[in-house]
N, C-alpha and C positions, 0 to 999 in steps of 0.2 A: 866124455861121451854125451853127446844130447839127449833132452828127455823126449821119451815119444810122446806124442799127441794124438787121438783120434778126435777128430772134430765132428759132429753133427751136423751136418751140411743140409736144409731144409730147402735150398733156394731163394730164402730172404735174406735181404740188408742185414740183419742180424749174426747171424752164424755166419754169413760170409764175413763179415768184420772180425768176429771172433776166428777165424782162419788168418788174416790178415796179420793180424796183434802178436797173434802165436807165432807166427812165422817169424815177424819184425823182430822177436823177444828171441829170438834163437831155440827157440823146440823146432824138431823133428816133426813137422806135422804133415797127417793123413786127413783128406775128407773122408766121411762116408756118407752117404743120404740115403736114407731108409724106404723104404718099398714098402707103404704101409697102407693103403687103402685098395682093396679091388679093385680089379679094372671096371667090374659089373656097378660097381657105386662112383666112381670118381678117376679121370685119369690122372699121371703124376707127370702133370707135365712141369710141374718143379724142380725134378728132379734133373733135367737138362739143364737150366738158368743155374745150379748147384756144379753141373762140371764144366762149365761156362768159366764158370769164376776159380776152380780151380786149375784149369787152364792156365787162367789172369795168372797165376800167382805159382805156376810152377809144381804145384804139389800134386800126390798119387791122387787120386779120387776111384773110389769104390761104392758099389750099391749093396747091398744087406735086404734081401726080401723076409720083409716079418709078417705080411701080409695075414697069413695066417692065425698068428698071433695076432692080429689086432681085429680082425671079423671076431675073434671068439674073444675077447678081455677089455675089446673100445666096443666095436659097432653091436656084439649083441649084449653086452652088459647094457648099451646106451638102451637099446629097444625094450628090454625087459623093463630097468628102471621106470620108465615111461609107462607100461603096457601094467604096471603095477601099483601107479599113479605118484611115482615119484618123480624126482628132476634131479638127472644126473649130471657130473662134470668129467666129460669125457678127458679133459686135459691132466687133471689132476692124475685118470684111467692109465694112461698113454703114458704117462712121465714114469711112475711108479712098474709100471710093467714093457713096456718096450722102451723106450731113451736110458731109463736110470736100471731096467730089467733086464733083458737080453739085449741091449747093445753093451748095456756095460761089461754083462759079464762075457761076451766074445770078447771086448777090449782086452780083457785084464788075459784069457787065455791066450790073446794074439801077441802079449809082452809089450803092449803099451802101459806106459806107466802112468798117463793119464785119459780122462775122457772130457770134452770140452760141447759144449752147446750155447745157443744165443742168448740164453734165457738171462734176466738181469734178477741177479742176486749175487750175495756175497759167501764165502767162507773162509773162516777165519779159522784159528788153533789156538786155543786161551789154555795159556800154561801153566796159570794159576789153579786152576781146576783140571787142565790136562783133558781137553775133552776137545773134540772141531764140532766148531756152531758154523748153522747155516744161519745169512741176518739178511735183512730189507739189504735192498740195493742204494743206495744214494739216489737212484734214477727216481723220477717219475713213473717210470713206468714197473716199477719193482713187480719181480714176480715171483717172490721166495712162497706167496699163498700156495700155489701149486707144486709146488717143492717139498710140501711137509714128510712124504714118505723115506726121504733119504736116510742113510743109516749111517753111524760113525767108522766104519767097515767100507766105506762107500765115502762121504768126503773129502779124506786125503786122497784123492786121486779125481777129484772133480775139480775144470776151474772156468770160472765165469769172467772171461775178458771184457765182456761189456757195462759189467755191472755198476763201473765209477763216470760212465757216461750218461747223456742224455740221448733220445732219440737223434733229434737235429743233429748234433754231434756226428753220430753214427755216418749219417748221410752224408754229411762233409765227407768224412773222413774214406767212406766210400768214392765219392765224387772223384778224390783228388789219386786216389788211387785207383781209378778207371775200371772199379768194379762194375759190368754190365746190367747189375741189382741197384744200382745205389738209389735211383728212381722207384724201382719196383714197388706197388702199395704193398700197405700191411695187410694182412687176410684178416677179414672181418666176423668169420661164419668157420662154422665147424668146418673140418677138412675133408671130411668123407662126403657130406653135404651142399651141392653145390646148382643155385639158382631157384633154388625151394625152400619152403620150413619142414622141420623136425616130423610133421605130422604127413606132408605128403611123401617125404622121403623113407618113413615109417609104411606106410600104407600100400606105395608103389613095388618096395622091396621084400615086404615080410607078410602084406595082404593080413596084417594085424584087424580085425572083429572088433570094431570098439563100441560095447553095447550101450543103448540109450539106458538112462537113468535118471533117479532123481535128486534133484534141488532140493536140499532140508536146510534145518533151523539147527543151532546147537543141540534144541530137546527133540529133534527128530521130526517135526512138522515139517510136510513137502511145501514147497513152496512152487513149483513144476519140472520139466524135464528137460535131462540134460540130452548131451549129442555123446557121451562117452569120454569116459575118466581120460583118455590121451590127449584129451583136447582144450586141457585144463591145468594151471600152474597155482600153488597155493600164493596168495597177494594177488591174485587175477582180480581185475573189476569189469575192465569191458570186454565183447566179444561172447556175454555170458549168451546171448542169443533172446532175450528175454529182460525184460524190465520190472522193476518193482517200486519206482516212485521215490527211489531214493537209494543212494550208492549202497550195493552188497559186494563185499570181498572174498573169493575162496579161501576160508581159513581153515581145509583140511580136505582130502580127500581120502576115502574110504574104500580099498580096492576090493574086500572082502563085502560089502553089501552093493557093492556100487554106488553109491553115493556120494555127491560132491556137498560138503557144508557150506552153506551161508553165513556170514556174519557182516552185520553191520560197521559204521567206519567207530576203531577203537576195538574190536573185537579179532581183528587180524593181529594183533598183540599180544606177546607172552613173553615170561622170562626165565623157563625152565626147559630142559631137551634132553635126550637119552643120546650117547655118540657111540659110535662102533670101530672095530679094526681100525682099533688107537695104535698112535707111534710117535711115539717120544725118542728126540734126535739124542741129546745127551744123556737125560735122567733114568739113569738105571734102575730103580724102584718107583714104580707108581702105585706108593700104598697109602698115600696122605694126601688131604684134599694141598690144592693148590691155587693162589690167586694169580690171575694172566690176565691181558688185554687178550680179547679174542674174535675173529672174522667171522659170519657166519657165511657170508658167499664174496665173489672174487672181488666184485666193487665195495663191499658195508666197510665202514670204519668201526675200528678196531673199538669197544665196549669194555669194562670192567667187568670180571667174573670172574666164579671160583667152578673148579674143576674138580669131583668127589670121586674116586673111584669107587666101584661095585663090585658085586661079589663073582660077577659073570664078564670078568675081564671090558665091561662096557665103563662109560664115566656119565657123571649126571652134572651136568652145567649151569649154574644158576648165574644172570645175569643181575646184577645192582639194577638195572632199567629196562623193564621189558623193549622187547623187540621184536620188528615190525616183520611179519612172512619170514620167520623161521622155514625153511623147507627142508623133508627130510630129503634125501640123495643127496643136497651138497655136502661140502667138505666146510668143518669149525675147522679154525686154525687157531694156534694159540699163542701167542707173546708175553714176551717179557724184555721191554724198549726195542730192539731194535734184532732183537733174539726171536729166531723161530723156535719155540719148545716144541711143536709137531704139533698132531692136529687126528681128526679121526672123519666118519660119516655120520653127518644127521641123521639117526635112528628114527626117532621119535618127539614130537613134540609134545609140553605137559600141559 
């Protein structure tokens, strides 16, 4: 009997290929494309290009409205994060709670035996330790960073068709199989988010108050005023609205006094951080510190460090070399070669 597949069906060159691959390999495959953004933020006209191609290719294709789910665990976690002056990764949001969250676990109640998306990374079953690791993809475009939530509970039944490819690849292999996507760009910009930045999509939607304050020094000296903590990313240099004779960097923002810190160049640098709602894919005890290669956002390369745990289920991350714009809201990830150990959120920088 063939394996079921549920596939992820976004609309891009991606998953649509990972439908393709599945199919060609003998699984049982179902689209589904998720209904994830209000109509009031963004329409899903993806979602048509998605049964397009399942058309192409023969198979059922299905919609799944999470909508709900994602205004309350993507779009307003995003605005809070922001309105609290930190910088969130919605994707990271989204993976963990709706693709890897409640689509998966419909999957598993609907008796498919697996669940399948575009994303490029790998999983593997190392039998030697008996454990499934999520690992970099062989691509370029690896995206196992935003993967780190996944749980061992949860891998054997995830699988990433694209992951031993390159993009170019992909598009061939599209082309030649008269996928109506195979041309279609890549989406550049948040998904809910569309033809604006973060701050007017913030402002238009949620009519967010973002109060003027002030410009300080590490030891608290103003230096003048800001436009409002939303409008400010820690590593920020220009756009500060104001000049001071010589390059200042946002190296921290203060949501409780309102205040955005200054620092000179070399002073947006540190090598220590507080990380939150950790999760570790294979290692079932995190009670000894641990040395990883580790990300602190989706582009940095991957750093030496050790990883301490606390007494408050948080971990304390020391890098061998400081590093530049630590931010809290994104997501540390953490390696070991080619191994996702998991990863948690920038709490706090020290």
């Amino acid at each position: 009997m063939r394996k079921k597949v549920l596939v992820g069906m976004s609309g891009g060159v991606d998953s649509s290929v990972s439908a393709l691959v599945l199919k060609e390999q003998g699984y049982d495959v179902t689209g589904v494309s998720l209904k994830l953004c209000p109509d009031k933020y963004s329409k899903n006209s993806d979602i048509n290009d998605a049964r397009l191609v399942a058309e192409k290719l023969h198979i059922d294709h299905v919609i799944l409205d999470l909508t709900d789910l994602f205004d309350k665990m993507v779009i307003e976690y995003f605005v809070n994060e922001y309105a609290n002056g930190r910088t969130p990764n919605p994707c990271v949001q989204c993976n963990k709670y709706l693709k890897f969250g409640a689509l998966y676990d419909e999957a598993m109640k609907m008796g498919f035996d697996y669940v399948s998306t575009g994303h490029y990374a790998l999983v593997e079953y190392d039998s030697n330790i008996k454990k499934w690791l999520l690992k970099k993809a062989n691509s370029k475009k690896d995206q196992s960073y935003v993967l780190y939530n996944l749980t061992q509970s949860q891998l054997p039944h995830i699988i990433f068709p694209v992951a031993k490819f390159e993009k170019d690849d992909i598009r061939i292999i599209a082309k030649k199989a008269g996928l109506p996507v195979a041309l279609k760009p890549d989406s550049q910009e948040i998904c809910f988010i569309k033809n604006e930045n973060y701050i007017e999509f913030i402002n238009r939607n949620f009519n967010l108050i973002s109060k003027r304050g002030n410009f300080v020094d590490k030891d608290g000296n103003i230096l003048g005023k800001h436009d409002g903590i939303l409008k400010y990313t820690i590593g920020q240099r220009k756009g500060l609205g104001i000049t001071f004779g010589k390059p200042m960097y946002v190296v921290k923002i203060d949501n409780e006094s309102n205040d955005v810190v200054l620092g000179e160049s070399g002073e947006e640098y540190s090598s220590e951080l507080i990380a939150k709602n950790l999760n570790f894919i294979y290692l079932e005890n995190f009670d000894t510190q641990i040395e990883v290669m580790a990300k602190i956002r989706y582009q940095a390369k991957e750093q030496e460090a050790i990883v301490k745990p606390m007494s408050n289920g948080k971990a304390r991350i020391c890098f061998e070399k400081p590093q530049r714009s630590i931010t809290p809201g994104q997501s540390i990830v953490f390696y070991n070669g080619d191994i996702v150990l998991g990863g948690g959120i920038i709490d706090k920088v020290l």
